[in-house]
CHARMM internal coordinates of N, CA and C (Angstrom, degrees):
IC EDIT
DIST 1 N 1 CA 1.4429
DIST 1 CA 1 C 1.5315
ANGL 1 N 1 CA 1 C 107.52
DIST 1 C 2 N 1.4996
ANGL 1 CA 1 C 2 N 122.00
DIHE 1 N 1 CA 1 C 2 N 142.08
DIST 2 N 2 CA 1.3209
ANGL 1 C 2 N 2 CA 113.43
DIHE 1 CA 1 C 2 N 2 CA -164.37
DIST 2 CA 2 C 1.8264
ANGL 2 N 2 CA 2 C 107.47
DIHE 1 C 2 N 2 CA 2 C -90.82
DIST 2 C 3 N 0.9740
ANGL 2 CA 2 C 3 N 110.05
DIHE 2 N 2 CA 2 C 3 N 160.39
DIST 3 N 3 CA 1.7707
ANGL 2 C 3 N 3 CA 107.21
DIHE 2 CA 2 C 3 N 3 CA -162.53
DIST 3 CA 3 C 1.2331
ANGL 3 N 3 CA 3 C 101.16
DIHE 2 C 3 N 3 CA 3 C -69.67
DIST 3 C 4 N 1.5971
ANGL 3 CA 3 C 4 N 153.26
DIHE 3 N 3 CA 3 C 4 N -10.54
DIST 4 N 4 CA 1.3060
ANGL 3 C 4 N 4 CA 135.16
DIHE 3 CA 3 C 4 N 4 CA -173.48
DIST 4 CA 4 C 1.1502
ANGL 4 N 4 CA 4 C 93.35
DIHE 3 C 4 N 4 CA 4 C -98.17
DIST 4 C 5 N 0.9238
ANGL 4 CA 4 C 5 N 129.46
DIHE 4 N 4 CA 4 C 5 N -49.25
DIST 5 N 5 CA 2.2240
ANGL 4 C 5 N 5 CA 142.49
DIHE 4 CA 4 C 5 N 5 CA -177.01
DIST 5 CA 5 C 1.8141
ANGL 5 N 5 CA 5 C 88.69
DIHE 4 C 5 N 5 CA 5 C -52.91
DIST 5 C 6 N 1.2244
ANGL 5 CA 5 C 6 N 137.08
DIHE 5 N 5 CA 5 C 6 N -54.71
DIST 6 N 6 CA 1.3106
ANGL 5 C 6 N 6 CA 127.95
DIHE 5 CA 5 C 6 N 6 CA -174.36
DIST 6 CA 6 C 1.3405
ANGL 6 N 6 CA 6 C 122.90
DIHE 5 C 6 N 6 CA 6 C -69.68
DIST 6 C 7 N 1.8288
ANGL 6 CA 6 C 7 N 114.79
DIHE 6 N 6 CA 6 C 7 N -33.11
DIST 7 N 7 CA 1.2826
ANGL 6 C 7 N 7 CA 150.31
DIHE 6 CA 6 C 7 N 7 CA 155.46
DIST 7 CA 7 C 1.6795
ANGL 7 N 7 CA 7 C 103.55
DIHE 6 C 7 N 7 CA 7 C -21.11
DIST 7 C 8 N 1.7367
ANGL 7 CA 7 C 8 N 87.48
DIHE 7 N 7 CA 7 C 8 N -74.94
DIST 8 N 8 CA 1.6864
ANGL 7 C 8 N 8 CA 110.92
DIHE 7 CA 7 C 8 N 8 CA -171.55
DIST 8 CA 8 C 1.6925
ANGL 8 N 8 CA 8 C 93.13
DIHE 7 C 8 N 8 CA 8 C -54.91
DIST 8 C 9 N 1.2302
ANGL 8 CA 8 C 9 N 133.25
DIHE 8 N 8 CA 8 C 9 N -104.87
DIST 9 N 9 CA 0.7203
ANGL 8 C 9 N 9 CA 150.67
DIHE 8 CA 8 C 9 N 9 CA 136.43
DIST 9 CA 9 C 1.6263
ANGL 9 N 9 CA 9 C 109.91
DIHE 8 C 9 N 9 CA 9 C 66.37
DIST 9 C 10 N 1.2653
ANGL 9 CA 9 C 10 N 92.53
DIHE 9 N 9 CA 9 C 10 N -74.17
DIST 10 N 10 CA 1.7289
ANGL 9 C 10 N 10 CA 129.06
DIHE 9 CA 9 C 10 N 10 CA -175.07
DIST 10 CA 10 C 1.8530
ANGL 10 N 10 CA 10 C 103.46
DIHE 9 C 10 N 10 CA 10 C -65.79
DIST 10 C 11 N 1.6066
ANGL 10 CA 10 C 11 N 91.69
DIHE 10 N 10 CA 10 C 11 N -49.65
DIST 11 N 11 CA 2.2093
ANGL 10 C 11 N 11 CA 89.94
DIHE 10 CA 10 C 11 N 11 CA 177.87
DIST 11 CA 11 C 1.4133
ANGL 11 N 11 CA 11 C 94.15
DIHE 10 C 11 N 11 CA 11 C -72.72
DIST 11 C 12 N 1.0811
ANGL 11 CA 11 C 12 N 142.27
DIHE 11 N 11 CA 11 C 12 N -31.56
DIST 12 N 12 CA 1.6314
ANGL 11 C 12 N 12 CA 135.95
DIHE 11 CA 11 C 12 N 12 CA -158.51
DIST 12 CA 12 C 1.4433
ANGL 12 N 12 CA 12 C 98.32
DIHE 11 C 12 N 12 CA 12 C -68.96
DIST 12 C 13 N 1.4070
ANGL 12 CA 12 C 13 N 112.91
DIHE 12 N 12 CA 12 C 13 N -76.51
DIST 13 N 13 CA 1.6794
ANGL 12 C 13 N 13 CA 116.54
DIHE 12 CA 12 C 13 N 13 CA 148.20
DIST 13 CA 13 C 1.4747
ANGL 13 N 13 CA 13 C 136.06
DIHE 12 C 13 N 13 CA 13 C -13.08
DIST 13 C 14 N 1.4551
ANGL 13 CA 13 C 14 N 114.06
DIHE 13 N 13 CA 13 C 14 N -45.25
DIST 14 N 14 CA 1.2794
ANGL 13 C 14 N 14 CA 105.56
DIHE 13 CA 13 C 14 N 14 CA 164.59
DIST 14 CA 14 C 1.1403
ANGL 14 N 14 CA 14 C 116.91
DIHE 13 C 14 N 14 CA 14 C -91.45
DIST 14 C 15 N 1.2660
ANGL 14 CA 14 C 15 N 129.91
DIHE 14 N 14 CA 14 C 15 N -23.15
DIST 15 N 15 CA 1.6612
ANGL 14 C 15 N 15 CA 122.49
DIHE 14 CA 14 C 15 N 15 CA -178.18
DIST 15 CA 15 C 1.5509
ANGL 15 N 15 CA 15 C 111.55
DIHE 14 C 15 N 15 CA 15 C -57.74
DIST 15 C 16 N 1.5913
ANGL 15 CA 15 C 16 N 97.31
DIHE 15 N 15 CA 15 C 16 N -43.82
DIST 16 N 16 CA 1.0387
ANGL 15 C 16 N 16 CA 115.81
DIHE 15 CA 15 C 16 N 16 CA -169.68
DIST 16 CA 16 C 2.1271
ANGL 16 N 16 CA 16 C 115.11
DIHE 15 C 16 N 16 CA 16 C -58.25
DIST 16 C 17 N 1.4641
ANGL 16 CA 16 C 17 N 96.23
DIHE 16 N 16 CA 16 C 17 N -42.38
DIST 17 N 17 CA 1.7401
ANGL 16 C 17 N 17 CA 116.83
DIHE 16 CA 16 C 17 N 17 CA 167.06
DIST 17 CA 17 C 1.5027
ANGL 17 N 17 CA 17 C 96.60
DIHE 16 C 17 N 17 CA 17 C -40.55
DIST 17 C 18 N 1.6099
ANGL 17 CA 17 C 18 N 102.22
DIHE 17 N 17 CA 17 C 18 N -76.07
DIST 18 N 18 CA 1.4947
ANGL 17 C 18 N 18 CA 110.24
DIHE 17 CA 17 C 18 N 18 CA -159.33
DIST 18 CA 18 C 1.6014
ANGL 18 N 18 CA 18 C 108.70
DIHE 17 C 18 N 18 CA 18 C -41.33
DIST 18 C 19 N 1.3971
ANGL 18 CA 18 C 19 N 120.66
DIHE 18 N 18 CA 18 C 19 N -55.95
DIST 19 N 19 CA 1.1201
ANGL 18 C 19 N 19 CA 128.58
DIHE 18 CA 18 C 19 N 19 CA -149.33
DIST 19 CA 19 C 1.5512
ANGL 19 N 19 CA 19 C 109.75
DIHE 18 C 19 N 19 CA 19 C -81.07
DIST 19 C 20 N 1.3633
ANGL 19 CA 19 C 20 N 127.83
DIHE 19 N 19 CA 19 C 20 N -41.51
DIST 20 N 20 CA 1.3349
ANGL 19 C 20 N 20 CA 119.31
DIHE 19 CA 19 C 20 N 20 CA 143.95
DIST 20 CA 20 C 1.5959
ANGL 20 N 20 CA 20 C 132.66
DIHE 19 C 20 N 20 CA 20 C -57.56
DIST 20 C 21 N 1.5589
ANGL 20 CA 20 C 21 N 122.25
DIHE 20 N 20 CA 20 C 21 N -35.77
DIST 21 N 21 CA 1.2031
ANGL 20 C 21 N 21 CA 109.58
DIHE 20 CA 20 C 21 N 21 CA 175.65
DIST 21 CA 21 C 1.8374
ANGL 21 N 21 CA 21 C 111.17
DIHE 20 C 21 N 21 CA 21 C -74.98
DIST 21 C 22 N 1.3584
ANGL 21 CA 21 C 22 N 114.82
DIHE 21 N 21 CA 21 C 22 N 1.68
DIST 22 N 22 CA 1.4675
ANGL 21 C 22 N 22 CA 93.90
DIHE 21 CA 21 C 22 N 22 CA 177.05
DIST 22 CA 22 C 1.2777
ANGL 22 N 22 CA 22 C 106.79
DIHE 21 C 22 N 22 CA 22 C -111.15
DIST 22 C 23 N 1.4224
ANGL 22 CA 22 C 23 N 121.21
DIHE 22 N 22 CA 22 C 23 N -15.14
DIST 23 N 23 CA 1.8961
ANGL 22 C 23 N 23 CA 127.44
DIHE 22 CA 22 C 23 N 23 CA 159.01
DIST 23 CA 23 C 1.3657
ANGL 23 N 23 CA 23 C 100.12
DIHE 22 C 23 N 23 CA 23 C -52.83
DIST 23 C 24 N 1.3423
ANGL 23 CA 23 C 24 N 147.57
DIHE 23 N 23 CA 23 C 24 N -66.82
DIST 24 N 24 CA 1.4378
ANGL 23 C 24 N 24 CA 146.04
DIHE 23 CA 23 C 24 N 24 CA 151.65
DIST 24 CA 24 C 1.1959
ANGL 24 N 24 CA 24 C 132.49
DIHE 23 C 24 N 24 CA 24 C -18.34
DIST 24 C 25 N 1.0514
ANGL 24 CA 24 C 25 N 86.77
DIHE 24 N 24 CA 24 C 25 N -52.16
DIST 25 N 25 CA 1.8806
ANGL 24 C 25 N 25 CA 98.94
DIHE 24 CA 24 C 25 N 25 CA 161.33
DIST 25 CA 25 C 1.1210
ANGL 25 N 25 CA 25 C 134.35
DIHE 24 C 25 N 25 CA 25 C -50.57
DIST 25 C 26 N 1.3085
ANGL 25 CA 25 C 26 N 101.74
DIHE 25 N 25 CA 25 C 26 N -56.80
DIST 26 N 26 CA 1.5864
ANGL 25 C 26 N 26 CA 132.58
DIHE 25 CA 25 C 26 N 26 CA 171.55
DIST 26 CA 26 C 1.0791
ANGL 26 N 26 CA 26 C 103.19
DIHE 25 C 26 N 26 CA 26 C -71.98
DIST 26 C 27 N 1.1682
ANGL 26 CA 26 C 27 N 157.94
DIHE 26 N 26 CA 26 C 27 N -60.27
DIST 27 N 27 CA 1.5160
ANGL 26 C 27 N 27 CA 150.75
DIHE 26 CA 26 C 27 N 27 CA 164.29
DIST 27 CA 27 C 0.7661
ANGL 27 N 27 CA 27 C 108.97
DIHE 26 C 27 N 27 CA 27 C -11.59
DIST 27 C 28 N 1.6401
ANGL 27 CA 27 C 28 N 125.55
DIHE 27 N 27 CA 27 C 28 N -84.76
DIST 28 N 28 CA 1.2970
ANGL 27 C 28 N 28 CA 150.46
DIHE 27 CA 27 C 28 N 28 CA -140.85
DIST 28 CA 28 C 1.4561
ANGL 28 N 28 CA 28 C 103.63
DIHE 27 C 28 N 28 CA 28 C -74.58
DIST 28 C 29 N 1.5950
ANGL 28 CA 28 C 29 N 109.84
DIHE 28 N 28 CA 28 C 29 N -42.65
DIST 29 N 29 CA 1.6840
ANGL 28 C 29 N 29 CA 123.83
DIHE 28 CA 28 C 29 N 29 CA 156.15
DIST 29 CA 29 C 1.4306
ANGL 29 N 29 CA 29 C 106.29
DIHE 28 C 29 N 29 CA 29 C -26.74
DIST 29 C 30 N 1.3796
ANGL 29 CA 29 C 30 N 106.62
DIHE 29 N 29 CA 29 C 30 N -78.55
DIST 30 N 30 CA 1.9312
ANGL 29 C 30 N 30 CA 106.93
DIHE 29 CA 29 C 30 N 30 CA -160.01
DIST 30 CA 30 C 1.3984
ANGL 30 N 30 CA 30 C 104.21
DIHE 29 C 30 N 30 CA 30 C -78.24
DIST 30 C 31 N 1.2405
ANGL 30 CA 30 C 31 N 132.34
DIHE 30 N 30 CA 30 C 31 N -10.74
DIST 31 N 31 CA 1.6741
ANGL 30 C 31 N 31 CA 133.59
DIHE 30 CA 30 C 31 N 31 CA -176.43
DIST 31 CA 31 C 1.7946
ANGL 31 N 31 CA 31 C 91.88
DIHE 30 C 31 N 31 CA 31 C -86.02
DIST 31 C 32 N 1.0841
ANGL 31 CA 31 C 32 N 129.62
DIHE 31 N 31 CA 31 C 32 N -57.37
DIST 32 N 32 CA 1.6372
ANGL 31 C 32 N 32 CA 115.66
DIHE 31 CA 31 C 32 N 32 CA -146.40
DIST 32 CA 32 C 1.8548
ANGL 32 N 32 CA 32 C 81.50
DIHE 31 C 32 N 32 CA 32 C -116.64
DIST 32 C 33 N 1.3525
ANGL 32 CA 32 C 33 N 139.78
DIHE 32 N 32 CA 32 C 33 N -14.92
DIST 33 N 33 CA 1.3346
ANGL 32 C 33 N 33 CA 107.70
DIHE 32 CA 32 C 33 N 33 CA -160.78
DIST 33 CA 33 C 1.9925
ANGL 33 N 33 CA 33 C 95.96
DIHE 32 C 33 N 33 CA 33 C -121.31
DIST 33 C 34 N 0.8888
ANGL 33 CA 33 C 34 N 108.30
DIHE 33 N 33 CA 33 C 34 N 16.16
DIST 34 N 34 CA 1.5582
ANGL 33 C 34 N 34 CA 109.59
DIHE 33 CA 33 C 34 N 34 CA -168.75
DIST 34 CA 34 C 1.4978
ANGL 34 N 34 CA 34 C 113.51
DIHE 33 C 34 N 34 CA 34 C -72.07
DIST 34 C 35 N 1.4343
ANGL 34 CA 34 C 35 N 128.68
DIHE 34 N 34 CA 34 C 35 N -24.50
DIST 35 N 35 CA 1.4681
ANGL 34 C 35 N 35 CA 125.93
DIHE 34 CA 34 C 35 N 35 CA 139.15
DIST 35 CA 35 C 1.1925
ANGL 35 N 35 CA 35 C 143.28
DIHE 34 C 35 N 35 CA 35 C -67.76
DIST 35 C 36 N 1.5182
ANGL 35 CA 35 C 36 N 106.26
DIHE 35 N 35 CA 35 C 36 N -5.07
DIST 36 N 36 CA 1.7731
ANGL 35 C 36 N 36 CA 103.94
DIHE 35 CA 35 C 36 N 36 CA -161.55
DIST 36 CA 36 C 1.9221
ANGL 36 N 36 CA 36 C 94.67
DIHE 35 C 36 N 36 CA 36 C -97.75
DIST 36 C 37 N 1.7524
ANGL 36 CA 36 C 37 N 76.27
DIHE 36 N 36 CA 36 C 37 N -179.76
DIST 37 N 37 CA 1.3598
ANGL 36 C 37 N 37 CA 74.06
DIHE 36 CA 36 C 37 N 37 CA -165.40
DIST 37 CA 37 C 1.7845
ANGL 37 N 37 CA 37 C 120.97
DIHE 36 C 37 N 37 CA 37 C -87.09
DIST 37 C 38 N 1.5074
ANGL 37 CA 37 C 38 N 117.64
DIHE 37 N 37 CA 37 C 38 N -166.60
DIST 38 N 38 CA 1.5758
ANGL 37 C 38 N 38 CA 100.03
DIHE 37 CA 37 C 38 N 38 CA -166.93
DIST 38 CA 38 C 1.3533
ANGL 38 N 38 CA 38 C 107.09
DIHE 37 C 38 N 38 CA 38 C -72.54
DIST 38 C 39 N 1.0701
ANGL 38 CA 38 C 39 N 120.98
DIHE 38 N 38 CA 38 C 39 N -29.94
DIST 39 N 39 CA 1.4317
ANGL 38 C 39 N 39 CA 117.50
DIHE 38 CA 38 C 39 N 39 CA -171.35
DIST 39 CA 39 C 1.7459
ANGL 39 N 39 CA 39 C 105.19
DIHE 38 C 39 N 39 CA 39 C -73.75
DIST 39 C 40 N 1.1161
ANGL 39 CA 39 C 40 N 125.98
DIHE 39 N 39 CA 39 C 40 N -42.56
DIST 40 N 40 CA 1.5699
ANGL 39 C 40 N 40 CA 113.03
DIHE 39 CA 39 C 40 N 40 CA 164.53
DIST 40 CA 40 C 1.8827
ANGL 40 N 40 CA 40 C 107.24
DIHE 39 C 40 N 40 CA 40 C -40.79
DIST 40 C 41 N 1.1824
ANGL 40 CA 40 C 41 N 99.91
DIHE 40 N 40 CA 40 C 41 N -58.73
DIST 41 N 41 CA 1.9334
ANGL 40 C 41 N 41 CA 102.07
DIHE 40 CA 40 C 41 N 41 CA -178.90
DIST 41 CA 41 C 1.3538
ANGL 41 N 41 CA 41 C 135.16
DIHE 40 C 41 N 41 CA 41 C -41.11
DIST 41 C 42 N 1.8202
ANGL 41 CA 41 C 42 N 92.06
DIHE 41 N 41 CA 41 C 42 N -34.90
DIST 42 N 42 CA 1.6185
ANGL 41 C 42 N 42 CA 105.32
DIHE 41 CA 41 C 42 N 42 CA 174.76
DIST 42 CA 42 C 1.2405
ANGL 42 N 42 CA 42 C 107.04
DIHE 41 C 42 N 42 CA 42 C -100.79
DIST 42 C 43 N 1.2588
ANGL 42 CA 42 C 43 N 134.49
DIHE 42 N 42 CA 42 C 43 N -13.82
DIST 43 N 43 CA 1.6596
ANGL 42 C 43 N 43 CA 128.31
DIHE 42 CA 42 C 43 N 43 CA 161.36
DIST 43 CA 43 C 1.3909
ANGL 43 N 43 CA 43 C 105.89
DIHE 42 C 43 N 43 CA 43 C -80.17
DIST 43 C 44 N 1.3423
ANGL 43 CA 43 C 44 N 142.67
DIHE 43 N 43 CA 43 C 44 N -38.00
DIST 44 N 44 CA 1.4477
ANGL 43 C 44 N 44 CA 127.61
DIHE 43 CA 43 C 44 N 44 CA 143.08
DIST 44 CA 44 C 1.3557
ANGL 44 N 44 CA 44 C 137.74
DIHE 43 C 44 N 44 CA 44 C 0.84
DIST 44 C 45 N 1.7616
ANGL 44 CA 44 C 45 N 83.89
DIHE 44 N 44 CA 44 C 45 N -101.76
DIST 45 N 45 CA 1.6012
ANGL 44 C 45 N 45 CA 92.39
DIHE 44 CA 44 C 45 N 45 CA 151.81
DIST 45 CA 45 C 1.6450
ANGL 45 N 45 CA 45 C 153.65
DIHE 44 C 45 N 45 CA 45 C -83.58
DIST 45 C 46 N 1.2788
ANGL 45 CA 45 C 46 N 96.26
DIHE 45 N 45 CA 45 C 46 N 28.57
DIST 46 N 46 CA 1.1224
ANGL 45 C 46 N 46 CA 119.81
DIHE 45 CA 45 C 46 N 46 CA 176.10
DIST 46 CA 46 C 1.7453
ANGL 46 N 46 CA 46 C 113.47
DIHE 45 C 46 N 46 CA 46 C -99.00
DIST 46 C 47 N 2.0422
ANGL 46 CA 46 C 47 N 117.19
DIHE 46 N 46 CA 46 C 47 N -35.64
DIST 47 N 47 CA 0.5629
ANGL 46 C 47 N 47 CA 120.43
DIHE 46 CA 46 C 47 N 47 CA 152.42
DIST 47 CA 47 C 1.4873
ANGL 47 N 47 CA 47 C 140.07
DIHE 46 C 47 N 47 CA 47 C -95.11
DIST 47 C 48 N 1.5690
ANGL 47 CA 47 C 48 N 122.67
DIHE 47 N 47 CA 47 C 48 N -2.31
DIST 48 N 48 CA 1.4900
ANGL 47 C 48 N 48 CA 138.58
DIHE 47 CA 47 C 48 N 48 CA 139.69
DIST 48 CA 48 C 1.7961
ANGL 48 N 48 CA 48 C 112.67
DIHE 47 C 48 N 48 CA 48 C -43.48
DIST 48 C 49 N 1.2503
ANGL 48 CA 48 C 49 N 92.37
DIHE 48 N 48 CA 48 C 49 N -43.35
DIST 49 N 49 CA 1.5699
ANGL 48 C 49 N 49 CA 109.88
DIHE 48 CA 48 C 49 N 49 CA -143.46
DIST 49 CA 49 C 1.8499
ANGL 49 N 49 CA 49 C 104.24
DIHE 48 C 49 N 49 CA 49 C -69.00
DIST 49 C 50 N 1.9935
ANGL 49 CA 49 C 50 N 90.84
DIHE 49 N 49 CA 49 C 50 N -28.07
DIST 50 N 50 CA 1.9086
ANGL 49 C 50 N 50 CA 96.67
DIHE 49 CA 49 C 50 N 50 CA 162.76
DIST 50 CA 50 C 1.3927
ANGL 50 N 50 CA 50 C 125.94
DIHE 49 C 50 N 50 CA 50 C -138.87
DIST 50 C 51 N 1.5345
ANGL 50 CA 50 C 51 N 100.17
DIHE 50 N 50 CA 50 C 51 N 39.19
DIST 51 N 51 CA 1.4501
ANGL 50 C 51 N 51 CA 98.75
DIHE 50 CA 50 C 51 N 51 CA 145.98
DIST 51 CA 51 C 0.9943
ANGL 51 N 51 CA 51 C 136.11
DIHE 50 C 51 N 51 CA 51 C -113.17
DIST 51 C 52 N 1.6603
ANGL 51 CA 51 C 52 N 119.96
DIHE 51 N 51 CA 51 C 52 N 11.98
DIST 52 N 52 CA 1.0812
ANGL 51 C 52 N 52 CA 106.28
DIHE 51 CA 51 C 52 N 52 CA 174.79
DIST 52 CA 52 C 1.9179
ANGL 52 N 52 CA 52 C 106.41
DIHE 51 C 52 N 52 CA 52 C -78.71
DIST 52 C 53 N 1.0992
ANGL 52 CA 52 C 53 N 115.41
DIHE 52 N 52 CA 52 C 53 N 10.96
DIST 53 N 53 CA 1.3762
ANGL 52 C 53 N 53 CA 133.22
DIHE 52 CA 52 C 53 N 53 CA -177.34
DIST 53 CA 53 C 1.6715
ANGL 53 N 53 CA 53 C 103.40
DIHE 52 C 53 N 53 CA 53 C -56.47
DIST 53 C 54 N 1.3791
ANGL 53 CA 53 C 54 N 115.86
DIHE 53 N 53 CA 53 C 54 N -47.97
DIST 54 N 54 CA 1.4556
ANGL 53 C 54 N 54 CA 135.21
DIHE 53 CA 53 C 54 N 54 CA 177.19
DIST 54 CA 54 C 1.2808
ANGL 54 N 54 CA 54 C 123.22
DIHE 53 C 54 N 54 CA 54 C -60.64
DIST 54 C 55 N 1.4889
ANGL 54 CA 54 C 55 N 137.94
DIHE 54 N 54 CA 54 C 55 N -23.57
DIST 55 N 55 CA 1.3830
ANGL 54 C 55 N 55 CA 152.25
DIHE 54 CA 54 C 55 N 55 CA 175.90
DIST 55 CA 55 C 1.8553
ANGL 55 N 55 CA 55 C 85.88
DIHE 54 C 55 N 55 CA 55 C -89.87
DIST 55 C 56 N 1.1741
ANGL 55 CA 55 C 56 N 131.17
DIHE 55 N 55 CA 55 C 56 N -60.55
DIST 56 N 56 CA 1.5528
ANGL 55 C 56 N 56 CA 135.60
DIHE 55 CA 55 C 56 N 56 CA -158.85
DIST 56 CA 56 C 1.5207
ANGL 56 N 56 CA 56 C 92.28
DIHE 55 C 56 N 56 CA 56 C -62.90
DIST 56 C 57 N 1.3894
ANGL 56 CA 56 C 57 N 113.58
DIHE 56 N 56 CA 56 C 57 N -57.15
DIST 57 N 57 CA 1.5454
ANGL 56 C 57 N 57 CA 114.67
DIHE 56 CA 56 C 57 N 57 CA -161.18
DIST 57 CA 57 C 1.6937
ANGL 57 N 57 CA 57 C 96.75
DIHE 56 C 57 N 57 CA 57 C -62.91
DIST 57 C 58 N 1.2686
ANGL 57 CA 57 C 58 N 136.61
DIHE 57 N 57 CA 57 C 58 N 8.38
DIST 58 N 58 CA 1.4892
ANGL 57 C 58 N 58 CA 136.94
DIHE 57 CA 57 C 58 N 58 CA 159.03
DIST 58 CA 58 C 1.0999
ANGL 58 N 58 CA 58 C 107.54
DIHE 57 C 58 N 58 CA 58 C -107.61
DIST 58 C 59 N 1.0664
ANGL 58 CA 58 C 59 N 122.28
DIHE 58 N 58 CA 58 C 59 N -27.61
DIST 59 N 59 CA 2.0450
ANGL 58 C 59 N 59 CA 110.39
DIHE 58 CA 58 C 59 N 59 CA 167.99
DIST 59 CA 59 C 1.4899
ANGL 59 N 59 CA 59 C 111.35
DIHE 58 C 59 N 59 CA 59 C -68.37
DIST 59 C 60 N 1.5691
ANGL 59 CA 59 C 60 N 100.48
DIHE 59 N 59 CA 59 C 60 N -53.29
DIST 60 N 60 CA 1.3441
ANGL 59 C 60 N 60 CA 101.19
DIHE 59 CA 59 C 60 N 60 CA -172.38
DIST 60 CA 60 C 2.2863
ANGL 60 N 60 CA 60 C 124.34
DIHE 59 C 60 N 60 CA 60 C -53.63
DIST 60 C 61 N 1.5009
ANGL 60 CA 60 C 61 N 92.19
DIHE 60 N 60 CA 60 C 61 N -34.96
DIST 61 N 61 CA 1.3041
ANGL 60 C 61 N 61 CA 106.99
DIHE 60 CA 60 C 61 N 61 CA 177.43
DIST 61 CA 61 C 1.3794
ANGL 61 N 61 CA 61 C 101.06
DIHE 60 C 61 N 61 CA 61 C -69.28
DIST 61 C 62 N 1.2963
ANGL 61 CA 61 C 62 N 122.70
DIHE 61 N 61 CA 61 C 62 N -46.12
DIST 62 N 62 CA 1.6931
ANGL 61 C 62 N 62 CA 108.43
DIHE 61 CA 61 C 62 N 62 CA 172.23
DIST 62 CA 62 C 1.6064
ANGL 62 N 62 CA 62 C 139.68
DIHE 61 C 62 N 62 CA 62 C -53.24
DIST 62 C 63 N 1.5201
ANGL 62 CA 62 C 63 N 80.37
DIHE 62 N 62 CA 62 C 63 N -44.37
DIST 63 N 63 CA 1.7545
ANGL 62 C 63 N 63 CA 102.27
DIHE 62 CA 62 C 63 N 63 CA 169.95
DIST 63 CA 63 C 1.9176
ANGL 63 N 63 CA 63 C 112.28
DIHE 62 C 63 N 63 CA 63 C -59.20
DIST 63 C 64 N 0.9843
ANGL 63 CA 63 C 64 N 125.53
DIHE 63 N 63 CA 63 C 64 N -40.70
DIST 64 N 64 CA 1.4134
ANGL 63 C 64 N 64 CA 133.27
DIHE 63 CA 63 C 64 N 64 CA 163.79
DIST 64 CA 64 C 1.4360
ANGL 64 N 64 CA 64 C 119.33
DIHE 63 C 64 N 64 CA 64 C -72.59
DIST 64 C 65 N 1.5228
ANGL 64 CA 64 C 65 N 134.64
DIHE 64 N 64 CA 64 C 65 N -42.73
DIST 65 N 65 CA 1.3127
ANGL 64 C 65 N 65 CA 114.93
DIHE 64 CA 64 C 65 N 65 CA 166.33
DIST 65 CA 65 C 1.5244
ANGL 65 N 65 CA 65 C 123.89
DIHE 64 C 65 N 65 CA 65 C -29.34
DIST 65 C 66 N 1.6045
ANGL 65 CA 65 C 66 N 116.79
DIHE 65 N 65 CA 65 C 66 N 170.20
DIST 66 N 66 CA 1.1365
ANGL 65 C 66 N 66 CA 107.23
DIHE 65 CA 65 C 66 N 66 CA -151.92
DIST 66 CA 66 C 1.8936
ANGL 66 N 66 CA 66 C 87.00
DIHE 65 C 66 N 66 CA 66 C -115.01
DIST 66 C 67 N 1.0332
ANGL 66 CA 66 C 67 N 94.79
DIHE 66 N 66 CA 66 C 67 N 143.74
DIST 67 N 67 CA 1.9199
ANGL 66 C 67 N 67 CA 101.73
DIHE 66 CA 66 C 67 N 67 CA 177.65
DIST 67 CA 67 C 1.0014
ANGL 67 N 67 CA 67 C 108.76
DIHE 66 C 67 N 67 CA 67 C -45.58
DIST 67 C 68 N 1.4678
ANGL 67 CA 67 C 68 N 140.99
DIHE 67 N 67 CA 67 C 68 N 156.27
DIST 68 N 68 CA 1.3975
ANGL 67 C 68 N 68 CA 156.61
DIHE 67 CA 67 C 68 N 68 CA -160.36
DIST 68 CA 68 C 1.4384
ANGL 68 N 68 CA 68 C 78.98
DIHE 67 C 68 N 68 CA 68 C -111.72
DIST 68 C 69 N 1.6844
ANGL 68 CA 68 C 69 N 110.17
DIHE 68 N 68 CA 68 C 69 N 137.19
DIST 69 N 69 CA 1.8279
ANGL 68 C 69 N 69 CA 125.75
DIHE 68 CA 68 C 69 N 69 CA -162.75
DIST 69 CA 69 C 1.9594
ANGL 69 N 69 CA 69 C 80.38
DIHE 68 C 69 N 69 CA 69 C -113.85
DIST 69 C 70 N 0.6389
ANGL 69 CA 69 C 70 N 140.81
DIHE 69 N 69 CA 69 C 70 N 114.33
DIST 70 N 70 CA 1.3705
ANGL 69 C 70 N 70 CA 157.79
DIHE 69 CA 69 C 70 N 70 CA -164.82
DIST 70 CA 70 C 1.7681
ANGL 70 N 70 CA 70 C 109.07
DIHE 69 C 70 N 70 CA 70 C -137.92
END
COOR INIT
IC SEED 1 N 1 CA 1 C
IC BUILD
């Protein structure tokens, strides 16, 4: 696959991560956490807020490997 096509590829993919894992997020936020207190909210999203770091940090390592010379 040529490196800009994998490039593209790779942001499409992550935008795409971000933007569903924080609709999910947020869901699950106002469904199960909408009584608790603030400090549950900011340990929440504090820990929501960087893991989706862990799904990216595998896109991102893919997107940088080096093309298979074939």
């Amino acid at each position: 696959m040529p490196v800009r096509l994998k490039k593209l590829l790779g942001v499409v993919i992550l935008l795409a991560l971000v933007v569903v894992y924080a609709v999910f997020a947020t869901a699950y936020a106002s469904l199960y956490l909408g009584d608790a207190p603030g400090y549950v909210h900011l340990l929440y999203f504090l820990v929501t807020g960087l893991f989706w770091i862990v799904p990216a940090m595998f896109v991102i390592r893919w997107m940088e490997r080096e093309p298979d010379r074939r």
